[in-house]
N, C-alpha and C positions, 0 to 999 in steps of 0.2 A: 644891828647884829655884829656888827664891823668891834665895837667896845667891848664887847664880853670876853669876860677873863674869869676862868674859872676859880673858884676861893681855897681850893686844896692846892697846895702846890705842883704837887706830884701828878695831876691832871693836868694845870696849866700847863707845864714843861713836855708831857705828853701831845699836847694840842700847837706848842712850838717845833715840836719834834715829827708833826705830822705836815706842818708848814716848810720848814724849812730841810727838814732832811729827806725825806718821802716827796716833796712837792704837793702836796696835795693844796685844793684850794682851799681861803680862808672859811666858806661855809660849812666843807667837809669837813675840815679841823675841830672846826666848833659843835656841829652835831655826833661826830664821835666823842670830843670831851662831855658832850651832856650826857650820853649814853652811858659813861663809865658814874657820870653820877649819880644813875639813876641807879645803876650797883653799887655804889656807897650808900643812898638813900635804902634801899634795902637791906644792907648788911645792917644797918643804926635805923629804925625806925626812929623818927622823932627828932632827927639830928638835924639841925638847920644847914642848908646849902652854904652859906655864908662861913664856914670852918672846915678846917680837916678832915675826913672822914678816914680815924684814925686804925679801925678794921680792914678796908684794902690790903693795907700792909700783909697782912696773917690770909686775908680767902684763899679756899680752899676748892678742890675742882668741887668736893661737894659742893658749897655756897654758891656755885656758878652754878650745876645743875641745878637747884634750886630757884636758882634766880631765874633760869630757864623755865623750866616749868610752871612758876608763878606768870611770866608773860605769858603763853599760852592757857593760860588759865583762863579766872572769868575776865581777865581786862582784856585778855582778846588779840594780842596783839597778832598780825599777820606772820606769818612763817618767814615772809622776805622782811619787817621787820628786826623779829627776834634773830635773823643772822646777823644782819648788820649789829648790833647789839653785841653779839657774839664777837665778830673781828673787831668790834671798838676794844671790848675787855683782851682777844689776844694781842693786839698791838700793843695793849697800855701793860700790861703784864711781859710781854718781849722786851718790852723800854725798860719794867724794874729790873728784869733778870739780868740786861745789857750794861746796865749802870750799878749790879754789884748789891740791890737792894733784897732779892731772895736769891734761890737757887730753881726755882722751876717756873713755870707757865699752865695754873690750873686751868686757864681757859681750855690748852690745847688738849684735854680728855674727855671734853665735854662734845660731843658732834653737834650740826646744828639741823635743825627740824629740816625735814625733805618740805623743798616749796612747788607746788603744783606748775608745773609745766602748762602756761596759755599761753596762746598765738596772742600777742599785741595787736588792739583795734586800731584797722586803720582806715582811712575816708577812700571812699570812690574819687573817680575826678572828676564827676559829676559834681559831687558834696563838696569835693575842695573848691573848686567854680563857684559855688553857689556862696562860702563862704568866704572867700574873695571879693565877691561882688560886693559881699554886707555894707551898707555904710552906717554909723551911728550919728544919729543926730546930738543936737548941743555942742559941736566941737568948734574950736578955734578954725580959725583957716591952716595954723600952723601943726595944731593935734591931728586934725584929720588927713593932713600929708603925712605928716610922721606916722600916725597908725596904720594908713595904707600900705607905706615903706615895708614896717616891721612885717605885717601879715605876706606881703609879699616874700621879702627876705626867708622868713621862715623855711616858708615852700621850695623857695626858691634855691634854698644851700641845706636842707635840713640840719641845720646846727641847732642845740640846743637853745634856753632860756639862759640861760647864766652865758652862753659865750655870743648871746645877740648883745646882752647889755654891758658886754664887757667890751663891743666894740669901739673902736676909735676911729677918729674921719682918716688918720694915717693908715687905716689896715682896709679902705676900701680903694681898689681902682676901678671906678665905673667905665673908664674906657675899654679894658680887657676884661672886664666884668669877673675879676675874681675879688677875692677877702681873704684876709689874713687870719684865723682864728686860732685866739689860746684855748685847748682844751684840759679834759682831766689830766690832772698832774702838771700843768703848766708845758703840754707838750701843744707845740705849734703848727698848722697843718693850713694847706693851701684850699678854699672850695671857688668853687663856683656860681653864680647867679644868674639866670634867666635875663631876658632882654627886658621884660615884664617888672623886673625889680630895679631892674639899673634906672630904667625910667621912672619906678616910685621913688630911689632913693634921690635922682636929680630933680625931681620936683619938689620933694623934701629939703634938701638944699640950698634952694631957691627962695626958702622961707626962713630956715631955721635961724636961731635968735643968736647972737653975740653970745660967747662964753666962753673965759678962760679955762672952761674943763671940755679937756678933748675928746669926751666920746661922742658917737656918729649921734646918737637918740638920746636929747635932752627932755628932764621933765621942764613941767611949766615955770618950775626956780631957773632953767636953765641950769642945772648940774645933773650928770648922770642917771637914767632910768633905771630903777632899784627892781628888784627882782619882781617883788609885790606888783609894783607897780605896771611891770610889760605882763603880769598874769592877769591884772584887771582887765587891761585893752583886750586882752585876746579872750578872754570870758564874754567881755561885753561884745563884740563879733559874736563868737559862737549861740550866744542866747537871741540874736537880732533875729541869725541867720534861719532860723524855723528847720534846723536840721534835728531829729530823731535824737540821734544817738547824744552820747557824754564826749564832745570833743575837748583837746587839751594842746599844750604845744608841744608835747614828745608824740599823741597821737597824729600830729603834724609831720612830725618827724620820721616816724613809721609807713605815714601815709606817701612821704619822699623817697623812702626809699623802696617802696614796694612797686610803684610807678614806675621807677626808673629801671629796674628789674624787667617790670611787665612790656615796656619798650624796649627791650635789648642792651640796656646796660651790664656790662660784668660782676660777680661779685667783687671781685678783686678793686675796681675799682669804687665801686658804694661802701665797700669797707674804711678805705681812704679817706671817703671824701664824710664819710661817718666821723673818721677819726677811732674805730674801733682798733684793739690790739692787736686781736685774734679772726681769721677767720670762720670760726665756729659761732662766732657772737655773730655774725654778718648771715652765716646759714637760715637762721630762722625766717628770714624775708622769704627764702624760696617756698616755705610750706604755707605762707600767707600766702603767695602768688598762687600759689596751687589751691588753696581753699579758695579764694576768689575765682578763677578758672572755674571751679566745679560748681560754684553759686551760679554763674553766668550762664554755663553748658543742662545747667538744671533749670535756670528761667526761661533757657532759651528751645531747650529741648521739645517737641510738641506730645514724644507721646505718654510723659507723664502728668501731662496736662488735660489730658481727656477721659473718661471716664468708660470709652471702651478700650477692652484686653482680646 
């Protein structure tokens, strides 16, 4: 993913311009430059990705409405989606207008579909226990400390997938059991880890293979674990572990923070250690706290459980 360079240029420089001036990371860059192509592909049906897509220049807020409602069309796309879609096109349209090549931004007349407001699923701690425990057979002695590690880790800092594999052995101190993580936008932020992890990562340690490339979780080439790859390990957990639901590692994630809530942590502080901006992004844990509460007080309650009134 790392090689991809878009063929227009005026995308490419967009997708530099989301690296280097904005910070954004290299895979956002790249998934919003694809998005603006997939609005060139539709202005030019027929038109190979491999050249300019020399319409950009001229869309119109109509053409973007349009483009809009064809994604919600029959291909279906989701509402969260078709916005991201939308702020790829006003970014890359802020860039022409920035750089002298129109005078407006058709993107900004177009609103973006209202996206359904759901509580994110998150595991019990029962479920998260259970899927902890999992082990998968067929592994090395050294994958299966390293897998342990990660599953541990997760839980244990709720940092996403992309800033687990982006760690290096420099950004862990297992004696004071913190990590150093780069998040969205390349902003860096201090977490924490459980006693439970510290000890998967030194057992992991303890094994891991010689390699001039510094991050903490090597694949089996011994060079960095790719994004793909730490989502197979945690798939391959989650399908072992005979759990119900669809787990995932941002469900992981959700699951960290709604525990730590449910034990008397602050917002303020799960916002933090999220790496979220805003404290309204961090709010939503309390209404999941509170939906769980009323799951529990309705299991546990006797007298809607009985059939006299």
């Amino acid at each position: 993913m790392s090689s991809y360079v878009p063929a227009d240029a005026t995308i490419a420089e967009f997708a530099a311009y989301l690296r280097l001036e904005r910070g954004q990371a290299a895979r956002t860059a790249q998934e919003y430059a694809r998005d603006v192509e997939i609005f060139g592909a539709f202005l030019e049906p027929g038109h190979p990705k491999t050249s300019r897509f020399f319409k950009l220049a001229e869309a119109s807020a109509s053409d973007v409405r349009r483009f809009v409602m064809e994604l919600m069309g029959p291909r279906k796309y989701s509402p969260v989606s078709v916005r991201r879609k939308l702020a790829a096109l006003r970014g890359y349209f802020s860039l022409q207008k920035r750089e002298g090549r129109r005078a407006d931004n058709p993107a900004l007349d177009v609103p973006p579909p209202k996206a359904a407001k759901r509580l994110p699923q998150v595991m019990s701690e029962v479920e998260v226990a259970t899927l902890l425990r999992t082990r998968v057979a067929g592994k090395t002695p050294v994958q299966r400390l390293r897998d342990i590690a990660i599953m541990e880790v997760l839980y244990a800092s709720g940092i996403r997938r992309a800033e687990l594999v982006a760690l290096n052995l420099s950004d862990v101190d297992i004696e004071r059991r913190v990590m150093r993580v780069i998040g969205k936008g390349n902003k860096q932020r201090t977490v924490f880890i459980n006693r439970a992890a510290a000890e998967a990562i030194r057992a992991y340690l303890g094994v891991r293979q010689r390699s001039a490339d510094e991050a903490l979780f090597l694949s089996k080439r011994r060079a960095r674990l790719s994004h793909r790859q730490a989502w197979v390990i945690f798939t391959e957990f989650a399908q072992l572990s005979g759990l119900a639901k669809h787990v995932t590692p941002h469900v992981m994630r959700h699951s960290f923070a709604t525990h730590l809530l449910e034990n008397g942590a602050d917002l303020m502080t799960i916002k933090e250690l999220l790496g979220h901006e805003s404290l309204s992004t961090t709010q939503i844990y309390t209404n999941i706290s509170l939906e769980h509460m009323r799951r529990g007080y309705e299991d546990a309650h006797p007298r809607d459980r009985t059939n006299e009134r």
